[in-house]
BAVEXPA-836496 format. One record per residue (C-alpha): residue in one letter; z, x, y. Coordinates in nm, 2 decimals, always signed. Each point is the difference from the previous one (the first is absolute). Layout:
# BAVEXPA-836496
<koldren aa="A" w="Z" u="X" v="Y"/>
...
***
This chain:
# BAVEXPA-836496
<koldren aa="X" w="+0.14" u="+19.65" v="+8.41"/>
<koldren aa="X" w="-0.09" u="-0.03" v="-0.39"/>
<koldren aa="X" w="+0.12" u="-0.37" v="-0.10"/>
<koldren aa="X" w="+0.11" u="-0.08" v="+0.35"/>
<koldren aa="X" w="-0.04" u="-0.40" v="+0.00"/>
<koldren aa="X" w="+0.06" u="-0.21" v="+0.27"/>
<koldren aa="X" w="+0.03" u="-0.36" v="-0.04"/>
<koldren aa="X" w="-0.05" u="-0.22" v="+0.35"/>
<koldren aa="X" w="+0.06" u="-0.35" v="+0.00"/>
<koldren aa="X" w="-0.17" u="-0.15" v="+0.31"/>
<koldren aa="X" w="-0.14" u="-0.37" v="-0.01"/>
<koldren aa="X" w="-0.19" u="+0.11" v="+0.34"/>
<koldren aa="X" w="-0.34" u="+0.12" v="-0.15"/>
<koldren aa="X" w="-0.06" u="+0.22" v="+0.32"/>
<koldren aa="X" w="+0.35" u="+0.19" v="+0.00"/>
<koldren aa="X" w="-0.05" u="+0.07" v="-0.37"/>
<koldren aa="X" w="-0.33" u="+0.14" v="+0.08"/>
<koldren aa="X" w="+0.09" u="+0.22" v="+0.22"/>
<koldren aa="X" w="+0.36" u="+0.13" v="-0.16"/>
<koldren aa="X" w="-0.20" u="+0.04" v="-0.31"/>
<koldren aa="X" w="-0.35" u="+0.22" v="+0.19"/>
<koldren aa="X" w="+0.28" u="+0.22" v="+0.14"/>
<koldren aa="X" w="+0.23" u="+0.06" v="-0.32"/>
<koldren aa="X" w="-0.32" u="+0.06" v="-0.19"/>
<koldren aa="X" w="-0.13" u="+0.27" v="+0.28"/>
<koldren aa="X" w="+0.30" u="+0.18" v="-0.10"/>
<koldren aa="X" w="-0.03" u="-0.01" v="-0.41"/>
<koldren aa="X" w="+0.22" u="-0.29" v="-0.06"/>
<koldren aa="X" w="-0.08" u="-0.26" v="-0.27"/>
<koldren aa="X" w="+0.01" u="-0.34" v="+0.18"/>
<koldren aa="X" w="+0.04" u="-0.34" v="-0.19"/>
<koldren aa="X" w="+0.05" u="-0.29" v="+0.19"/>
<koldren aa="X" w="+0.15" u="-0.35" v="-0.05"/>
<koldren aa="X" w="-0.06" u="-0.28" v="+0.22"/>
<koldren aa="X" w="+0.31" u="-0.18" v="-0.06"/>
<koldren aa="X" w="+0.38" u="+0.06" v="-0.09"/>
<koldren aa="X" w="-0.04" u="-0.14" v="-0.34"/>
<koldren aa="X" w="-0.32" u="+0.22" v="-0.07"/>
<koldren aa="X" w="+0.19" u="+0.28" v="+0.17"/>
<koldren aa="X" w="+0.25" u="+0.00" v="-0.31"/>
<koldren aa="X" w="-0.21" u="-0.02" v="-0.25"/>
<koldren aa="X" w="-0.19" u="+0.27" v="+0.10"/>
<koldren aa="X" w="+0.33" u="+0.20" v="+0.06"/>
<koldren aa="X" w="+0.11" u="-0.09" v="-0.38"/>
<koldren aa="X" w="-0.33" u="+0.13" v="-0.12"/>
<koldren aa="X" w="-0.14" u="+0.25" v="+0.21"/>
<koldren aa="X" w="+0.31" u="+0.22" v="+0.03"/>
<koldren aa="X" w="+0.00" u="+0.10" v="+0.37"/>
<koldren aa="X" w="+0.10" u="+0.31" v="+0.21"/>
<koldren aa="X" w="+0.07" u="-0.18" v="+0.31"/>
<koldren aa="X" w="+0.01" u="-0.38" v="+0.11"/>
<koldren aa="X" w="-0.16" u="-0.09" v="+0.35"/>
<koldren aa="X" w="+0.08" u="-0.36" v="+0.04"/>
<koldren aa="X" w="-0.02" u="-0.31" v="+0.29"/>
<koldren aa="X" w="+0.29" u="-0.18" v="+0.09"/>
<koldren aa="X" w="-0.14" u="-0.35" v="+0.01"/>
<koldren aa="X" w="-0.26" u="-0.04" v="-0.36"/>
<koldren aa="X" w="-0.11" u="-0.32" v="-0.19"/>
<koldren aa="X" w="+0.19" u="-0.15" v="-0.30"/>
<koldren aa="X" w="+0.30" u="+0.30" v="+0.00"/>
<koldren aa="X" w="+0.09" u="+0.13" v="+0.34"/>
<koldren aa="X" w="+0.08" u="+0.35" v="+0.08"/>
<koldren aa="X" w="+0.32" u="+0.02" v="+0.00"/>
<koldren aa="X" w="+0.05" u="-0.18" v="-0.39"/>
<koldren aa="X" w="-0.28" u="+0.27" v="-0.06"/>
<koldren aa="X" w="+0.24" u="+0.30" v="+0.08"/>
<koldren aa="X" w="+0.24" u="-0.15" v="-0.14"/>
<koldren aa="X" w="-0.19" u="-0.01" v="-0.37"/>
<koldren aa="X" w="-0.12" u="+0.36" v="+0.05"/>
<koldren aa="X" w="+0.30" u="+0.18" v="+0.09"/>
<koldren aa="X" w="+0.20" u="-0.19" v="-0.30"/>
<koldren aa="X" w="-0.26" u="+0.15" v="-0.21"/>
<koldren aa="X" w="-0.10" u="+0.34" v="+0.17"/>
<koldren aa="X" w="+0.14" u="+0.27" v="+0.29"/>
<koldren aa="X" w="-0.38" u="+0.06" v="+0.16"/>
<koldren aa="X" w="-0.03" u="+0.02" v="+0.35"/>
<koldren aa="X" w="-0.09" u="-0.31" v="+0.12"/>
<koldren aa="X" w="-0.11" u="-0.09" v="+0.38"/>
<koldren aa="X" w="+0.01" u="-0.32" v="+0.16"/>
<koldren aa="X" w="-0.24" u="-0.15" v="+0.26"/>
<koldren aa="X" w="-0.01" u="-0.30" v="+0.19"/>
<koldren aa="X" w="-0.08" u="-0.15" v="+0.30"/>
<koldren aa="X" w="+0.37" u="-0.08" v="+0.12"/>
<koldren aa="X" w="+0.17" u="+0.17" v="+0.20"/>
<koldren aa="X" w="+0.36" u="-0.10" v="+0.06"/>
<koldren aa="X" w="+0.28" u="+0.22" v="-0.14"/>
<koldren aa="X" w="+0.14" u="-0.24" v="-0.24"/>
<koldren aa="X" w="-0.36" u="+0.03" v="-0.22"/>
<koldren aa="X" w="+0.05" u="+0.33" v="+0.03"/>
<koldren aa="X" w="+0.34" u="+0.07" v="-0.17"/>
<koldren aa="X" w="-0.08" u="-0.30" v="-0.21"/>
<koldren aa="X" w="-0.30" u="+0.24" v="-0.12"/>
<koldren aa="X" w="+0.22" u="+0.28" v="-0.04"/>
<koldren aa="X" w="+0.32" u="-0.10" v="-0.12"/>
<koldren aa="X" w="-0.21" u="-0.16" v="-0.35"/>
<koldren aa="X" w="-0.11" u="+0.34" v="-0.08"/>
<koldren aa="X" w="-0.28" u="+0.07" v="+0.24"/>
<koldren aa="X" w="-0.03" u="+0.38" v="+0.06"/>
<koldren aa="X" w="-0.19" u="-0.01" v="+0.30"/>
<koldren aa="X" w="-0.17" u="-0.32" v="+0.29"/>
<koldren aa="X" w="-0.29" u="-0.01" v="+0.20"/>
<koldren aa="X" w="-0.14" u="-0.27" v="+0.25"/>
<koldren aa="X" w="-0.33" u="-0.13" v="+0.08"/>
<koldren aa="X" w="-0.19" u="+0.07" v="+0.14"/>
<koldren aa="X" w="+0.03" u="+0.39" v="-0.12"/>
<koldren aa="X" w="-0.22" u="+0.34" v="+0.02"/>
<koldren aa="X" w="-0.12" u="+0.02" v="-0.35"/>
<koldren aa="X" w="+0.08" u="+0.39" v="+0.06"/>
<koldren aa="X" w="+0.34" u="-0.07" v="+0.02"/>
<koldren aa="X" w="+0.09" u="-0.21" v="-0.30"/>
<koldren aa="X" w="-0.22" u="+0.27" v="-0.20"/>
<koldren aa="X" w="+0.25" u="+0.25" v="+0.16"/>
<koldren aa="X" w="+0.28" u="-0.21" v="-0.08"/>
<koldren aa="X" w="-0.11" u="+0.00" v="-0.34"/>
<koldren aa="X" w="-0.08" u="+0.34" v="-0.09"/>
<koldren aa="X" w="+0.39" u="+0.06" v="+0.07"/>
<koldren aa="X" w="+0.15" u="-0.27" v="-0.20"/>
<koldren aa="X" w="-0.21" u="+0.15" v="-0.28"/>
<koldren aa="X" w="+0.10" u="+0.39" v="+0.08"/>
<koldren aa="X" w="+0.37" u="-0.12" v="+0.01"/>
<koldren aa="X" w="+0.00" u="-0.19" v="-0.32"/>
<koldren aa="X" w="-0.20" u="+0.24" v="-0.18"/>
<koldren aa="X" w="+0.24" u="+0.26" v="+0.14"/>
<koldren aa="X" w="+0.29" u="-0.21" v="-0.15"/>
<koldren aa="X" w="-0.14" u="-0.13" v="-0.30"/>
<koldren aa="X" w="-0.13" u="+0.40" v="-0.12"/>
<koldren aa="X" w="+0.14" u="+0.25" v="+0.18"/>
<koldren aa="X" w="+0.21" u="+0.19" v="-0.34"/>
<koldren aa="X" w="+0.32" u="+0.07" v="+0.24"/>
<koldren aa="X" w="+0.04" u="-0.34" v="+0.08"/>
<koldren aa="X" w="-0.06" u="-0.11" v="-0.36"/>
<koldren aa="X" w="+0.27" u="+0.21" v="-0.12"/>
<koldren aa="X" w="+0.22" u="-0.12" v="+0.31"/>
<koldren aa="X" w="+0.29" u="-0.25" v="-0.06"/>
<koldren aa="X" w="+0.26" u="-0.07" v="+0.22"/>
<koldren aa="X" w="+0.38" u="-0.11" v="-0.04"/>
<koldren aa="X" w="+0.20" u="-0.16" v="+0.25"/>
<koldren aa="X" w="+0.27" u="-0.21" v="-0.17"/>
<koldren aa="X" w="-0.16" u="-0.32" v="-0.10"/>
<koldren aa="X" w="-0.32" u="+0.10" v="+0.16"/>
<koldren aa="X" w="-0.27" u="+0.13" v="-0.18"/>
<koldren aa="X" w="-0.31" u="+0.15" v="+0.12"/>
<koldren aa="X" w="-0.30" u="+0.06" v="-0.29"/>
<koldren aa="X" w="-0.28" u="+0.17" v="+0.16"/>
<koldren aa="X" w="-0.23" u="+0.01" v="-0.31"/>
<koldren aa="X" w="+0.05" u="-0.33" v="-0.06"/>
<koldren aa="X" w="-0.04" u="-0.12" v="+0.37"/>
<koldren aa="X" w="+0.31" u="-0.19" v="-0.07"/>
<koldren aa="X" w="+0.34" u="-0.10" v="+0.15"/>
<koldren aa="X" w="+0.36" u="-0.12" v="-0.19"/>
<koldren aa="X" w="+0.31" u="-0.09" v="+0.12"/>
<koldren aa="X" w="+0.24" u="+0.07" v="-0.30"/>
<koldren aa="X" w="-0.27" u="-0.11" v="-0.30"/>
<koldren aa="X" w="-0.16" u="-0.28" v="+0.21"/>
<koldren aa="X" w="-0.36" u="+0.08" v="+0.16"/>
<koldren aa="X" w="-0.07" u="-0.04" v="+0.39"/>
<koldren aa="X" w="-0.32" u="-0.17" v="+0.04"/>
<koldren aa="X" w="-0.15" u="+0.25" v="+0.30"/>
<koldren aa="X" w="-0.36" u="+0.04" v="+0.13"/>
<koldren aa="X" w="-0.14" u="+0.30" v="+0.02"/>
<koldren aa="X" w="+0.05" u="+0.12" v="+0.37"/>
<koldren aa="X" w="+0.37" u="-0.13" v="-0.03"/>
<koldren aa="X" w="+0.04" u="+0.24" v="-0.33"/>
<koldren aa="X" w="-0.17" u="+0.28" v="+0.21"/>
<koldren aa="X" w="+0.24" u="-0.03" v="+0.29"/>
<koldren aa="X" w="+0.32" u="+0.00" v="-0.22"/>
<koldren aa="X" w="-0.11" u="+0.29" v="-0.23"/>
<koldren aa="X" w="-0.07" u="+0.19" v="+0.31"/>
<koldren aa="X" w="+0.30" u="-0.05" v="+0.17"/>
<koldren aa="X" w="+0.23" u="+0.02" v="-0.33"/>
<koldren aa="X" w="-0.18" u="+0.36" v="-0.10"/>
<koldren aa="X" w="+0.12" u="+0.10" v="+0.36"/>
<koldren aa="X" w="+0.38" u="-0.14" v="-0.05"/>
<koldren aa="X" w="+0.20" u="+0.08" v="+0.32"/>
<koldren aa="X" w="-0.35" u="+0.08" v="+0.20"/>
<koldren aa="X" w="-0.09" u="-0.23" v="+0.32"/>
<koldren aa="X" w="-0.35" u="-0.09" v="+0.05"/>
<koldren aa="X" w="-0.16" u="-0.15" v="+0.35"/>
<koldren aa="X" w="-0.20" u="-0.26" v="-0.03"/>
<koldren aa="X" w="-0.30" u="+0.19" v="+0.08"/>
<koldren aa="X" w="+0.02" u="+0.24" v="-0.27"/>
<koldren aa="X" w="+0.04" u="-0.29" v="-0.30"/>
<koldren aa="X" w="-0.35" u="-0.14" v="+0.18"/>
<koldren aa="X" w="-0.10" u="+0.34" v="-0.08"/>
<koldren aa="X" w="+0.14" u="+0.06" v="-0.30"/>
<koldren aa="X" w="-0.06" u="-0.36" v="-0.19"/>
<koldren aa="X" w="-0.26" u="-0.16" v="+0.24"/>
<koldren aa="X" w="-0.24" u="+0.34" v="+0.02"/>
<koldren aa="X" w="-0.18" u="-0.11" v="+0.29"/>
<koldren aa="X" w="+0.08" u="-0.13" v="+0.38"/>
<koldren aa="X" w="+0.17" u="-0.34" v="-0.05"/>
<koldren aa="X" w="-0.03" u="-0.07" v="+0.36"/>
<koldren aa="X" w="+0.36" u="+0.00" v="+0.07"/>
<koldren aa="X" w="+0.05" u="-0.27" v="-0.19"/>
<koldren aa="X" w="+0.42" u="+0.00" v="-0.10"/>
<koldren aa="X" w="+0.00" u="-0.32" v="-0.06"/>
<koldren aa="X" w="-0.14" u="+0.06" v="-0.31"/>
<koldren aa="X" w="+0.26" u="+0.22" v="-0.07"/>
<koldren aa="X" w="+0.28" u="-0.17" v="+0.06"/>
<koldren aa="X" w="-0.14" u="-0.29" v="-0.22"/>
<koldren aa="X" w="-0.04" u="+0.25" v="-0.30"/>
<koldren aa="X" w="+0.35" u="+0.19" v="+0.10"/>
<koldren aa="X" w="+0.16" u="-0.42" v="+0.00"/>
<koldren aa="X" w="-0.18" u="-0.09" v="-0.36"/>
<koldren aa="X" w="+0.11" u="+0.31" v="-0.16"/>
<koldren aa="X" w="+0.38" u="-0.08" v="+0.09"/>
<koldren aa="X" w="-0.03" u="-0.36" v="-0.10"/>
<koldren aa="X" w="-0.11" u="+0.15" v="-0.34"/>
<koldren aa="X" w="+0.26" u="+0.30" v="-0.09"/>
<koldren aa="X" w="+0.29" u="-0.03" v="+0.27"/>
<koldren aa="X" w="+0.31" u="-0.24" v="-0.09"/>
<koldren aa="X" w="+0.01" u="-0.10" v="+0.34"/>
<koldren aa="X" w="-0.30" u="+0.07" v="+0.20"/>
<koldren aa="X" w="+0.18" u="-0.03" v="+0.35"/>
<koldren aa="X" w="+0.21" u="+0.28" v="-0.09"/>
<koldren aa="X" w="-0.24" u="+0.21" v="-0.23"/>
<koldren aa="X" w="+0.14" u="+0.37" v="-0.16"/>
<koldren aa="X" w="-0.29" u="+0.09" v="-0.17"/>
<koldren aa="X" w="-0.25" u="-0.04" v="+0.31"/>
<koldren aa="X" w="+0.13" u="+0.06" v="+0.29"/>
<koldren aa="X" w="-0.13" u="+0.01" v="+0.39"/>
<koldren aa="X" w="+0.09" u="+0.23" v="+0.18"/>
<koldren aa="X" w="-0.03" u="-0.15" v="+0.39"/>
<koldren aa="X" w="-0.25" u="+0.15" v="+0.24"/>
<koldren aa="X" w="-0.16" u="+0.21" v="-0.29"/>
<koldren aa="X" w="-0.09" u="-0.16" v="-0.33"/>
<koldren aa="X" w="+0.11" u="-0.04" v="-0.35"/>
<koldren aa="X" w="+0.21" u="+0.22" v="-0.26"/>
<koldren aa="X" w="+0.10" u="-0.04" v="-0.33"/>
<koldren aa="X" w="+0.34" u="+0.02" v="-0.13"/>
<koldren aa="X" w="+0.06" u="+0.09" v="-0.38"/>
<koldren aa="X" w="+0.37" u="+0.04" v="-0.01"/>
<koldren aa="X" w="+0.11" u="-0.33" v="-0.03"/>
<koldren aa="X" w="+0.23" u="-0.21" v="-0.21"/>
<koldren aa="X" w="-0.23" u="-0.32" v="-0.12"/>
<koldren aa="X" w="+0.16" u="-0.36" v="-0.13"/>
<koldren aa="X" w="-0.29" u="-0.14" v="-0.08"/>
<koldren aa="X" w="+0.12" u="-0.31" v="-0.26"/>
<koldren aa="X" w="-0.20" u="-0.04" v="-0.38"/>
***
């Protein structure tokens, strides 16, 4: 857990408190900013492993937050926030959050939650068969030791789950996943069920490498199941 930092941004003094006394139980470095603009900072200088931030913060919001991290950085980052409709929830996710959780929540769960965004990413961003693995699909490329997506010579902005659920299903071209096992095999832990998610990640990635996301080739469902990916296809992606 060497180097393993984890920035919160919480304006809530008692929520920080106690995210921070539980992360620090485990071996985690904890810093902590009080407000979105502090938040960044902090994330400039203090180079980060993982990103726990609130939805609603002082002076820059959550949501302009993620945006500035993930234009600069692919950690996990994890989004929480007293709201609860659906819209805030894809909102949250579709700008490059990896994972959400509401309040009130069992400290035990977001450190859970947690611990798996950091196995996966450190799975991704060191594991030597991954680092060596690029994939070719037409105009789609796939750059596992970079983290990194292009369409012809163009780069695809994706967060980090999103990358993880495309380079899974394109190094398994042809094979159909449930949803259950991506949970398992991206999420690492019980995600309650929770498909929704899914389908918001499944929707994002489309809108970011298919020509026409209604009719996607490269990711496609497969009714009643899940979701495959198809390789062998002729792309006419424009310059």
């Amino acid at each position: 857990m060497e180097n393993e930092r984890i920035l919160v941004v919480e304006d809530e003094f008692e929520i920080a408190d106690l995210v921070r006394d539980y992360l620090m139980m485990e071996g985690y470095e904890v810093i902590h900013a009080k407000d979105g603009q502090e938040g960044w900072d902090l994330f400039q200088h203090e180079n980060p492993t993982l990103t726990v931030l609130d939805l609603m913060l002082p002076k820059v919001d959550g949501m302009e937050l993620c945006r500035l991290i993930r234009s600069r950085s692919m950690i996990p980052i994890i989004m929480m926030t007293a709201k609860k409709s659906e819209s805030d929830k894809i909102i949250g996710l579709g700008i490059g959050a990896d994972d959400y959780i509401t309040k009130p929540f069992s400290p035990s769960e977001l450190v859970a939650r947690i611990k798996a965004q950091l196995r996966r990413y450190r799975h991704f961003s060191h594991d030597d068969s991954l680092q060596q693995d690029i994939l070719t699909f037409g105009d789609l490329t796939i750059d596992a030791s970079e983290y990194k997506v292009r369409i012809k010579d163009h780069p695809i902005e994706l967060s980090a789950r999103e990358f993880q659920i495309l380079h899974l299903l394109a190094s398994h071209e042809g094979q159909v996943f449930t949803k259950e096992q991506l949970f398992d095999k991206i999420w690492g832990y019980d995600h309650m069920g929770d498909f929704n998610t899914l389908m918001v990640y499944m929707r994002k990635l489309r809108e970011k490498i298919e020509i026409e996301p209604s009719n996607p080739v490269y990711l496609r469902t497969v009714w009643g199941v899940g979701y495959k990916f198809e390789g062998g296809v002729e792309s006419s992606w424009d310059d």
